[in-house]
C-alpha positions in Angstrom: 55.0 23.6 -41.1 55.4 22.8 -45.0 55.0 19.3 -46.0 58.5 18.2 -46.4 59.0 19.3 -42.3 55.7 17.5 -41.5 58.0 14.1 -43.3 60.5 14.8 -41.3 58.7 15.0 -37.8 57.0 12.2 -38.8 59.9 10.0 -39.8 61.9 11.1 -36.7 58.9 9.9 -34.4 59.1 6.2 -36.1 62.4 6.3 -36.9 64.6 3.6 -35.0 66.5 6.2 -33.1 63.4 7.6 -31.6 61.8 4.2 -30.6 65.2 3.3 -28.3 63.8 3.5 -24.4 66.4 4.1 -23.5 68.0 5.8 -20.2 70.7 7.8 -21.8 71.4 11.6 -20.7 71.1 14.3 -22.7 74.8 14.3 -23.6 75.0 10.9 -25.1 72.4 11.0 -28.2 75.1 10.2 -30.7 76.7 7.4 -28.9 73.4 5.7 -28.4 72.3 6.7 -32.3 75.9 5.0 -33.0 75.2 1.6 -31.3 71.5 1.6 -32.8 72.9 1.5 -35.7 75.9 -1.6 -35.0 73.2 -3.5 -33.9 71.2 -3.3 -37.0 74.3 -4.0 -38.9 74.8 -7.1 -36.6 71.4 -8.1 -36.3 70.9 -8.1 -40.6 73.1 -10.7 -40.9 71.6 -12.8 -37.7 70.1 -16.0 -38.5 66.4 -15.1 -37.5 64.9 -18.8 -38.1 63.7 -19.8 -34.4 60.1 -19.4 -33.7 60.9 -18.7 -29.9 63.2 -15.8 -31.2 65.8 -17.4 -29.9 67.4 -16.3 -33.4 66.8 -12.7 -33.2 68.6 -12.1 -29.5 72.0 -11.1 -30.4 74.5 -14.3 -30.2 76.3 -14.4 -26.7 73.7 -14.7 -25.0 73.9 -17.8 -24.4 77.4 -17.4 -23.3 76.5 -14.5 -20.6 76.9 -11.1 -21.3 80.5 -9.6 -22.4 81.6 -5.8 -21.4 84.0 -5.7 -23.7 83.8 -1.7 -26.0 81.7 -0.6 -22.8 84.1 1.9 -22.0 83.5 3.9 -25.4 79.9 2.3 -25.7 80.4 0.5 -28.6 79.9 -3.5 -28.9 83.2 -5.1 -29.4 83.5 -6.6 -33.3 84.3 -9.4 -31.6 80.8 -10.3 -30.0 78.1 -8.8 -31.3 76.6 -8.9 -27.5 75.3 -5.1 -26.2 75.5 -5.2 -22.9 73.5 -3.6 -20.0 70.3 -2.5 -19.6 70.6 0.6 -21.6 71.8 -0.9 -24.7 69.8 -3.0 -27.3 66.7 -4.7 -25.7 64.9 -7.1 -27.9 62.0 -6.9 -25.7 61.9 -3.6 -25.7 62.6 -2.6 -28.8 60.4 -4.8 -30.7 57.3 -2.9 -30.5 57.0 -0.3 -33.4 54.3 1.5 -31.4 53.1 2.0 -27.9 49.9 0.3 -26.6 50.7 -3.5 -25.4 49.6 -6.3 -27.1 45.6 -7.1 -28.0 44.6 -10.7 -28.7 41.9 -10.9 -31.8 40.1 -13.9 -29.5 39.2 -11.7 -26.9 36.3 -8.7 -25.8 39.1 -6.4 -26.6 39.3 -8.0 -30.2 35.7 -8.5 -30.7 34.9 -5.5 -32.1 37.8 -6.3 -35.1 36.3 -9.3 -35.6 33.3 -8.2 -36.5 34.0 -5.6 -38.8 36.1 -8.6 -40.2 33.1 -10.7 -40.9 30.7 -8.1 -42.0 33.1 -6.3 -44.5 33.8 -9.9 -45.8 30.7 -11.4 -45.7 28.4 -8.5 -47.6 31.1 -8.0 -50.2 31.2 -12.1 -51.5 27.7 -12.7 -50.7 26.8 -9.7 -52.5 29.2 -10.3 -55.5 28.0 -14.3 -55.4 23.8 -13.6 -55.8 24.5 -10.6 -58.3 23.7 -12.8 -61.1 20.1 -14.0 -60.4 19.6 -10.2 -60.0 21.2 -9.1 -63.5 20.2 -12.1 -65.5 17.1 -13.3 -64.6 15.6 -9.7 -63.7 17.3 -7.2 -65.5 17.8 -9.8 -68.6 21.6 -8.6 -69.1 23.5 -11.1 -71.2 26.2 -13.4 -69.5 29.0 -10.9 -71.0 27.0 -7.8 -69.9 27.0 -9.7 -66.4 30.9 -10.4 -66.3 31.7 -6.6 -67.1 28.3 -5.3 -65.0 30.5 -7.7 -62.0 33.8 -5.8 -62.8 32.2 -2.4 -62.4 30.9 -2.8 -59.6 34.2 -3.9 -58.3 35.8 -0.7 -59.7 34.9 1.1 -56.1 37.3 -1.0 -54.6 40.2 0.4 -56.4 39.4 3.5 -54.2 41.2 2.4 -51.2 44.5 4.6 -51.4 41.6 7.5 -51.7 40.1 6.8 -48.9 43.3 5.7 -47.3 44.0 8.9 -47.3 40.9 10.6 -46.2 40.9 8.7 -43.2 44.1 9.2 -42.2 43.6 13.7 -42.8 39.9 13.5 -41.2 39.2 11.3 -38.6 35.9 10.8 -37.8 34.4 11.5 -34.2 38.1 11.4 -32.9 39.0 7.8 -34.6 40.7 7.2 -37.3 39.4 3.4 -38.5 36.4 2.6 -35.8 34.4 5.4 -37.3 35.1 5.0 -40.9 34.7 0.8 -40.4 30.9 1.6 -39.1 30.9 4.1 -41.7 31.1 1.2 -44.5 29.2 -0.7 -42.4 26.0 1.4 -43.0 26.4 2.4 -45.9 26.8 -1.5 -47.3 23.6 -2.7 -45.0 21.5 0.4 -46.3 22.4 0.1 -49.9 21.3 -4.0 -49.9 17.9 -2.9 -48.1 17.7 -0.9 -51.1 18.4 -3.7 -53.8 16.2 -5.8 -51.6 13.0 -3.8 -52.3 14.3 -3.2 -56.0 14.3 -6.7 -56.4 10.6 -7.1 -54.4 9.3 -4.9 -57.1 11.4 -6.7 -60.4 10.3 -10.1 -58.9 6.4 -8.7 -58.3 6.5 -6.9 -62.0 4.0 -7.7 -64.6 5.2 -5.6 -67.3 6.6 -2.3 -68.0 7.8 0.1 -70.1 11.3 0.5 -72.1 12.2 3.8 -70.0 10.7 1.6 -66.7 13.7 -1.0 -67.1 16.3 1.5 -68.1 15.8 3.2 -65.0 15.6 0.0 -62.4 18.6 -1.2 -63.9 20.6 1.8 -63.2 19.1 2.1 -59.8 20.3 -1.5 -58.6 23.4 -0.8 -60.6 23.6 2.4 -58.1 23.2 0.5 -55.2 25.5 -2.0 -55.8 28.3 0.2 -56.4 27.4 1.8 -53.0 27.3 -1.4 -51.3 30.9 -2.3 -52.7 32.3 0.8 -51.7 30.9 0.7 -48.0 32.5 -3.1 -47.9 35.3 -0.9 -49.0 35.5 1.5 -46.0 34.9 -1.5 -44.1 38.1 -3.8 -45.1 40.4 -0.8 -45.1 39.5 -0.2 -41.7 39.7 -3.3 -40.6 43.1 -4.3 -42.4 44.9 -0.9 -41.6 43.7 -1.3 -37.6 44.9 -5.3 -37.9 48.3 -3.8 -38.8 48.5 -0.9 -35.7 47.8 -3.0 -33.6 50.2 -6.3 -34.6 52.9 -2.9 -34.9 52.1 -2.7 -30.6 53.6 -6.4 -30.7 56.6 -7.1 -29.3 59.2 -8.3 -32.2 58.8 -12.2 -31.8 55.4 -12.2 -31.0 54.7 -9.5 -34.2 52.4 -11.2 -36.1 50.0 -13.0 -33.9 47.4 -10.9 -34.9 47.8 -11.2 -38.1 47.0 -14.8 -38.3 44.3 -14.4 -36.7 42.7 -11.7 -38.4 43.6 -14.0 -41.7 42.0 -17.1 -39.8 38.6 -14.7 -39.3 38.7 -13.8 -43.1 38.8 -17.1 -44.2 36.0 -18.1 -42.1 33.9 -15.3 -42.9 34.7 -16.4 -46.5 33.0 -20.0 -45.3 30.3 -18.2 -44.3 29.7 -16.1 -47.2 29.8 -19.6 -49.5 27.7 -21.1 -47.3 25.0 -18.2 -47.7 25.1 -18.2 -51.4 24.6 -22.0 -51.3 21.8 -22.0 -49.4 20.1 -18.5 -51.2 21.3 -19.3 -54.5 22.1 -23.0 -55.1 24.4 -24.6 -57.7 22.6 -22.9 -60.3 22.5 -19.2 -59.8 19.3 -18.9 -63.1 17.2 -20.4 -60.8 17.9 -19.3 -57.3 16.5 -21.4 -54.0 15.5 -18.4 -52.5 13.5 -15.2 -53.9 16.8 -12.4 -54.3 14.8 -9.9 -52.1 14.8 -12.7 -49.2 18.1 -13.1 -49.8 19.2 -9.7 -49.3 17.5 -9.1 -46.3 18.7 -11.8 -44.6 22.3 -10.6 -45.8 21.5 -7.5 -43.8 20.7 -9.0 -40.7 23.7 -11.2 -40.7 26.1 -9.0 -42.0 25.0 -5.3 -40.6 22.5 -5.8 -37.4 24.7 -8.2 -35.6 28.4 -6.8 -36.3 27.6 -3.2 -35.4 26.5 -3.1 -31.9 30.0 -5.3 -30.7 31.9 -3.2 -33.3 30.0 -0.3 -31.4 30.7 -1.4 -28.2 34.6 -3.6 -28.4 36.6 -1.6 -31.3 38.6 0.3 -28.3 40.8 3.0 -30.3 42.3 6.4 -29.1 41.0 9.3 -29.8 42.9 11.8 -32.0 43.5 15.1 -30.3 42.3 18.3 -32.2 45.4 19.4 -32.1 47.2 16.3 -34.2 44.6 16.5 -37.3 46.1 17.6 -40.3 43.6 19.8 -42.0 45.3 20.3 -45.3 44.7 17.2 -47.9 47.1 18.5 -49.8 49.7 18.7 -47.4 49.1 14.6 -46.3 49.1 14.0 -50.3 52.7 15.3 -50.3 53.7 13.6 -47.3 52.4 10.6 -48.5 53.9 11.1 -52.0 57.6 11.3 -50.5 56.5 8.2 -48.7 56.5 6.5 -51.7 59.7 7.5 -52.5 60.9 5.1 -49.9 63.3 2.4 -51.5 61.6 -0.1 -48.4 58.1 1.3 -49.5 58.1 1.2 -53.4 59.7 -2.4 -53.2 57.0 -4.2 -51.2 54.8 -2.6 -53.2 56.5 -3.9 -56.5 57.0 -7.7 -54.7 53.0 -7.0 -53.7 52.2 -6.1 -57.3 54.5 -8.7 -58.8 52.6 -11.7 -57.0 49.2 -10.3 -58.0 50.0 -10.0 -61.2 51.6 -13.6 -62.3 49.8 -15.7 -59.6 46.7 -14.8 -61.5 47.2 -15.5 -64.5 45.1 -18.2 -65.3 43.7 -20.4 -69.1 40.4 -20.7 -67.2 39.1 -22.6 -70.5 41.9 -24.8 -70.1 41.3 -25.7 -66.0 37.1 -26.5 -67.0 38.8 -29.3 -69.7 40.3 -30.5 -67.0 38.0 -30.6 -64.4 35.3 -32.0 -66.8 38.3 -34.9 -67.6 38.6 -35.1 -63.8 35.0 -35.9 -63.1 34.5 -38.4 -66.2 32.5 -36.2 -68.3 32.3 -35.0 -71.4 32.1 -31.6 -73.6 28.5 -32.0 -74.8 28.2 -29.5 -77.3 29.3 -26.5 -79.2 27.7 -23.0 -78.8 29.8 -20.5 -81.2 33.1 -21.9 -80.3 32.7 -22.0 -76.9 32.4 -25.4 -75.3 29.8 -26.5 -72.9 30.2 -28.6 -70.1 27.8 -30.6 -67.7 27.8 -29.3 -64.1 28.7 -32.5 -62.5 30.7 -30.8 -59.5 30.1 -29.3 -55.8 30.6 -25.8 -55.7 30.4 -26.0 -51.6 32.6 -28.8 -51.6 35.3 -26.7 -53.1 35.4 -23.7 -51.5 35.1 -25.6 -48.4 38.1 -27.2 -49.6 40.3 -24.1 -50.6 39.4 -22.5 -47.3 40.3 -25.5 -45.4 43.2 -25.2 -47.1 43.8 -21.5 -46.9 43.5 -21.8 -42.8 46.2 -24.7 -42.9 48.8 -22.5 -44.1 47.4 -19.8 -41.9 48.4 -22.2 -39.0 51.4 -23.6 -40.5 53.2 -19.7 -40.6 52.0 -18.5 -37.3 53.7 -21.8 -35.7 57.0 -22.3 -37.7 57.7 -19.2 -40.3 56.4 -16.4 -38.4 60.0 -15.6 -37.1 61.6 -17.2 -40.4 63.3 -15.3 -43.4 60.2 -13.8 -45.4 61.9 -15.3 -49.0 61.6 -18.9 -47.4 58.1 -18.3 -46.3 56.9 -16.9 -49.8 59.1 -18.7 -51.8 56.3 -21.5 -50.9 53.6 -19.5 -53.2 54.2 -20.1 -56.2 55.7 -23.6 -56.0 52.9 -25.0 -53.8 50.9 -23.2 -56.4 52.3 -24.4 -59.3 53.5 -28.3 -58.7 50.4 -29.9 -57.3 48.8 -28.6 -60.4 51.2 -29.1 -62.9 51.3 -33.0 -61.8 47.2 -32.7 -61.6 47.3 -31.8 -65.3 50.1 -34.6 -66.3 48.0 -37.0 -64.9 44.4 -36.1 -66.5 45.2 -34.9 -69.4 47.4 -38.4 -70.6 44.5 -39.9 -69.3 46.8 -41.9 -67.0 44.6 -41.0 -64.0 41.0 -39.1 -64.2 39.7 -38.6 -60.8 38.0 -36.4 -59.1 38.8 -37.0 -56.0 42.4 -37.0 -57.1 42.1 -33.4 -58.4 40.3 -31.8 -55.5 43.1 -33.1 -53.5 45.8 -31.6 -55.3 43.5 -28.2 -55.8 43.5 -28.5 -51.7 47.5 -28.4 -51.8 47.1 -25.6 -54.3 45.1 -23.8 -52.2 47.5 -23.4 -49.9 49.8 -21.3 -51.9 46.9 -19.1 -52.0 47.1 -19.2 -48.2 50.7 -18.1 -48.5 50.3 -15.2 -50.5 47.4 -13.8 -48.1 50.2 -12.8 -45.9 52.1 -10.6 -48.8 49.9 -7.6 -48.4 49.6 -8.0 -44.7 53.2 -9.2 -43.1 55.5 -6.3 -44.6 53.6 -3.7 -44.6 53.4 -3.7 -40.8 57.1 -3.1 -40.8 57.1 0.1 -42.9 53.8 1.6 -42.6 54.8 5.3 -41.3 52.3 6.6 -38.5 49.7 8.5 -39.8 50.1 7.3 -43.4 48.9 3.8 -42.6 45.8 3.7 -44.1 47.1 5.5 -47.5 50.1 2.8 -47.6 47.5 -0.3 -47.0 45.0 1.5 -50.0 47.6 1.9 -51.8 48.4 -1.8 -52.0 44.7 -3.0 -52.0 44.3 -0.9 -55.2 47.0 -1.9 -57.0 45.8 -5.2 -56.5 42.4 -4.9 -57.7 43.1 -2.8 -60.4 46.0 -6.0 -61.5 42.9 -8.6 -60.8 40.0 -6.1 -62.8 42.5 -6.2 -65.4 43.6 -9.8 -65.8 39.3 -10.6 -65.5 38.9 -7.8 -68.6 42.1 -9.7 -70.9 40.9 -13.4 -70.0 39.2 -13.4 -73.5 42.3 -12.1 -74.9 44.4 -14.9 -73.6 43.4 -18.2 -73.6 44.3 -21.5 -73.6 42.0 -22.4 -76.5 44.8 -21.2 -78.9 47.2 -23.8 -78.3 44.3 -26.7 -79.3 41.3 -27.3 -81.3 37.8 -27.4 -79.6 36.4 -29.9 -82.1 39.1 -32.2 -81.0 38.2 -31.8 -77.0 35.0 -32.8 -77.6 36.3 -36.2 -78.6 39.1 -36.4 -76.6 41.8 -37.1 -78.6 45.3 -37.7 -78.3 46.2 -34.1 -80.1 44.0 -32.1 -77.4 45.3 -33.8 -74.7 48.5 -32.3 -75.5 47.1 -28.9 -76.6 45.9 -28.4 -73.1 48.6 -29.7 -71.6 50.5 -27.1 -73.3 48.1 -24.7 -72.6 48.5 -25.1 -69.0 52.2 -25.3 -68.6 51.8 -22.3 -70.3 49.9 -20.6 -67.7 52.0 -22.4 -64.8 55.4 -20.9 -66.3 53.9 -17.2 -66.3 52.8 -18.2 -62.6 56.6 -19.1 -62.0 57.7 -15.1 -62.7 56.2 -14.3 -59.4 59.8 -16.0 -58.6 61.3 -12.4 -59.3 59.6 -10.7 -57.1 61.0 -12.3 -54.0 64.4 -10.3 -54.7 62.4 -7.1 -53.7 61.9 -8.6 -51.0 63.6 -7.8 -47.4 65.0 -10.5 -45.3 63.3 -10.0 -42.2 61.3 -7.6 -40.2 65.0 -5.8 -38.9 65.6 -5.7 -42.8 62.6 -4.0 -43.4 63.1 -1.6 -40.9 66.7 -1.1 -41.3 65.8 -0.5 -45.2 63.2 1.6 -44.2 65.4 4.0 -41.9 68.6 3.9 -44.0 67.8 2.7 -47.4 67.2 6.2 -48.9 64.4 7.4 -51.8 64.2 7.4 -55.2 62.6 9.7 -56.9 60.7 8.6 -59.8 59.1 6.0 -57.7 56.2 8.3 -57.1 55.9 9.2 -60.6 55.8 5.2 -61.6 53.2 3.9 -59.0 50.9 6.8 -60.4 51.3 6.6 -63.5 50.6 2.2 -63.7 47.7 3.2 -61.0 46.1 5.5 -63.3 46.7 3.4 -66.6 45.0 0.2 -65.6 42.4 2.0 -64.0 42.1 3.7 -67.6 42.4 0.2 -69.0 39.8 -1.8 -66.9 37.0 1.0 -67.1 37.4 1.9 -70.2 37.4 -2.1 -71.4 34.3 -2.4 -69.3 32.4 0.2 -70.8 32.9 -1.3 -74.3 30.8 -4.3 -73.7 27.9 -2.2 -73.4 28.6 -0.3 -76.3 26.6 -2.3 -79.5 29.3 -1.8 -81.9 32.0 -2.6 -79.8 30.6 -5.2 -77.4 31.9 -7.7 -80.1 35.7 -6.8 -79.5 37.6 -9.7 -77.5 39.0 -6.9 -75.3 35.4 -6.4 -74.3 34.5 -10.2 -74.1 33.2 -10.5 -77.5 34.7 -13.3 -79.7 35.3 -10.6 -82.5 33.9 -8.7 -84.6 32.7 -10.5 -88.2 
């Protein structure tokens, strides 16, 4: 069966048609694909706003059920009521896939959960002590760090790779259980490693020139292999999170999702609270010795997890018969997948809010912050300003996650049956206002708190919560069985390859042009302005994620309907690859410069130019 055929079969097993149970006879397939299709016309236009899917039930309902068109078994255009059993069935039809519905807060869910917090937990903690390790005992510059950091992120642009290995190969009959312990092991044996890299850099004396050269390369090694097993691990994990909310029925469909994002966000508690207590405030000199640190990080994150990921991931196991053994074949599937006008548009809205809502004057946001907690730019170090440290790190993660879980809550009980645009719409502005009017205030020096700011940062914060859900809530509604994994990579590398690159053109962009840092350091009435500027700057760059809500679907029967009948276009393949493989180009080949010695200087490669 070519590849095109293998589409087809495929689509025809998720298309809406096919997922009608229905008890129609043999005779009556185009009647029945006839009302499947009235009722999506109806039900697009449907108000779909009540949280008790009150909204998505078609509209007599309420009135009792009308058997007017049942003689030629269409509704009547007069009530958009289907009557009888074997007609539309909200209930029924609302799962995308067979399999009931699992609860993340129970033994059924445990093993999820798990992979959840270890794939979580070993990729922040990790990323968070990596500077003790390449500053104090490799003696790598603070630039060299930055860019060493953004390598060793690189792995994660993978996913759609491995997306799609996972979905061609299963591993021991599963398609994500396997490949989550996979990552897993991988990530737990490659910190043992670092550990006793770092018990021998700690325990050093002196050595050779060739000696250093070659233990920086080897941690180097091992932390690339530890970010890509915390890669198998999150693909899993978010690919399973999104089968398994697809088993739940349409106004309970996302359930699962908040609480997979409620387990994240925790583990993300966890992992700040870690790095607090290894590391400390001040990551030069670290609380704990870094090969402590790491073993601990394996017992927590890889010793615990895997015997109840072992033991509670419950998964079917993929016949023989169903794997595809031909890559290239699933490639070409998968590339006619993105031809999808419902695929290639979440992926733009996906892209788009990744893009603007991190775009940030990071110079900028430390004036104010050191405005906000009364202190002042001490001194000047090549054009750079210096701040005192006057702040809680812990405080303020604690904060934005506390924040982040809020708005988790907040959509799974009020939005989760609501128009997507109203729920995302909330992004950017809860992004944007609380800071704009934090920046007002402290920069015309009419209010400089602290505790004002952090506040406002909280309200920001939730924004951020928002937009966890934009990679998460729409895919679910057009992720084609047996691409699932290669549709969620895709996404996660476009977004990390939009986030390596903003990181690599921060020195390019910044707010220090619109004011003069001389003029910080006293505080005067021309840099308040300046960085005012500056900001709103930022904020109205922010404020383009705006048009990326037009690409957005109504409503999960939108999506779907979109997804069925919206049609391809053909250059969308071309386009995805094409910006996939240019700021891949971009971010590796910006890295790399900074370790070059005649090139480190550039701004592209976070030097402050070249004299």
């Amino acid at each position: 069966m070519g590849a095109h055929d293998c589409f087809n079969s495929h689509f025809q097993q998720r298309g809406l048609a096919g997922r009608m149970h229905s008890d129609r006879g043999a005779g009556d397939e185009d009647t029945a694909s006839k009302s499947v299709f009235s009722s999506f016309q109806s039900l697009s236009i449907m108000s779909l706003g009540d949280p008790a899917c009150d909204s998505q039930r078609p509209h007599a309902a309420a009135t009792g059920p009308s058997t007017a068109g049942m003689e030629s078994g269409y509704p009547d255009s007069r009530n958009r009521f289907i009557a009888g059993e074997r007609f539309y069935n909200h209930e029924m039809l609302g799962s995308l896939r067979k399999g009931g519905e699992v609860t993340l807060w129970s033994l059924d869910g445990a093993g999820l959960a798990a992979a959840t917090f270890s794939g979580v937990l070993s990729f922040r903690a990790l990323r968070d002590s990596m500077s003790p390790l390449l500053i104090r005992l490799l003696g790598l510059s603070s630039e060299h760090n930055d860019a060493m950091q953004r390598l060793v992120e690189l792995p994660m642009t993978a996913s759609v790779l491995a997306g799609l290995l996972s979905d061609a190969y299963p591993l021991l009959g599963t398609r994500r259980k396997a490949c989550a312990m996979l990552g897993v092991t991988i990530s737990a044996l490659s910190v043992l490693v670092i550990a006793g890299l770092s018990a021998c850099l700690e325990t050093r004396s002196s050595s050779t020139q060739d000696a250093e050269i070659g233990l920086t390369f080897a941690c180097v090694s091992c932390i690339v292999f530890a970010s890509l097993g915390s890669l198998l691990t999150q693909l899993s994990v978010h690919t399973r999170t999104i089968e398994l909310s697809q088993q739940e029925t349409l106004c309970r469909r996302g359930g699962i999702q908040a609480a997979y994002l409620a387990v994240r966000e925790l583990s993300q508690l966890v992992a700040a609270v870690f790095t607090f207590i290894t590391v400390g405030d001040n990551s030069a000199f670290p609380k704990m010795k870094h090969s402590s640190a790491m073993l601990a990080l394996v017992g927590i994150s890889a010793l615990v997890p895997l015997p109840i990921i072992a033991m509670c991931w419950n998964e079917g196991v993929v016949l023989r018969a169903r794997i595809d053994s031909r890559l290239c074949g699933h490639v070409e599937v998968f590339w006619r997948v993105m031809q999808q006008k419902a695929v290639w548009r979440i992926v733009a809205f996906t892209s788009c809010f990744a893009l603007f809502l991190g775009v940030q004057f990071r110079d900028s946001v430390t004036v104010v912050q050191t405005w906000a907690d009364g202190g002042n730019v001490t001194h000047i170090i090549e054009g750079d300003m210096v701040f005192v440290e006057q702040g809680a790190p812990l405080i303020a993660r604690c904060v934005h996650e506390g924040a982040m879980l809020v708005s988790i809550l907040v959509w799974r009980l009020v939005f989760m049956n609501r128009p997507w645009r109203q729920f995302f719409l909330l992004a950017p502005l809860l992004q944007i206002v609380p800071r704009v009017i934090s920046s007002v205030l402290i920069t015309t020096d009419v209010v400089r708190s602290l505790a004002l700011y952090r506040i406002l940062e909280g309200v920001a914060s939730t924004g951020a919560g928002v937009a966890a859900f934009a990679n998460l809530v729409p895919l679910t509604e057009i992720a084609l069985e047996g691409c699932e994994a290669a549709t969620v990579g895709l996404v996660l590398t476009l977004q990390s390859l939009i986030r390596a690159f903003l990181d690599t053109t921060a020195s390019l962009v910044r707010g220090g042009y619109f004011y003069d840092v001389g003029d910080v350091v006293k505080d005067t009435r021309s840099s308040h302005w300046g960085v005012l500027a500056s900001l709103l700057t930022s904020y109205g760059i922010n404020a383009l994620a705006l048009a990326g809500l037009f690409l957005l679907p109504l409503q999960k029967l939108d999506a779907q309907q979109e997804r069925a009948f919206g049609g391809f276009s053909t250059r969308a393949s071309s386009l995805i690859a094409a910006a996939t493989v240019a700021l891949f180009s971009f971010s590796l080949l910006a890295n790399a410069l900074s370790f070059v010695p005649g090139w480190s200087c550039l701004p592209i490669a976070g030097g402050r130019g070249c004299s």
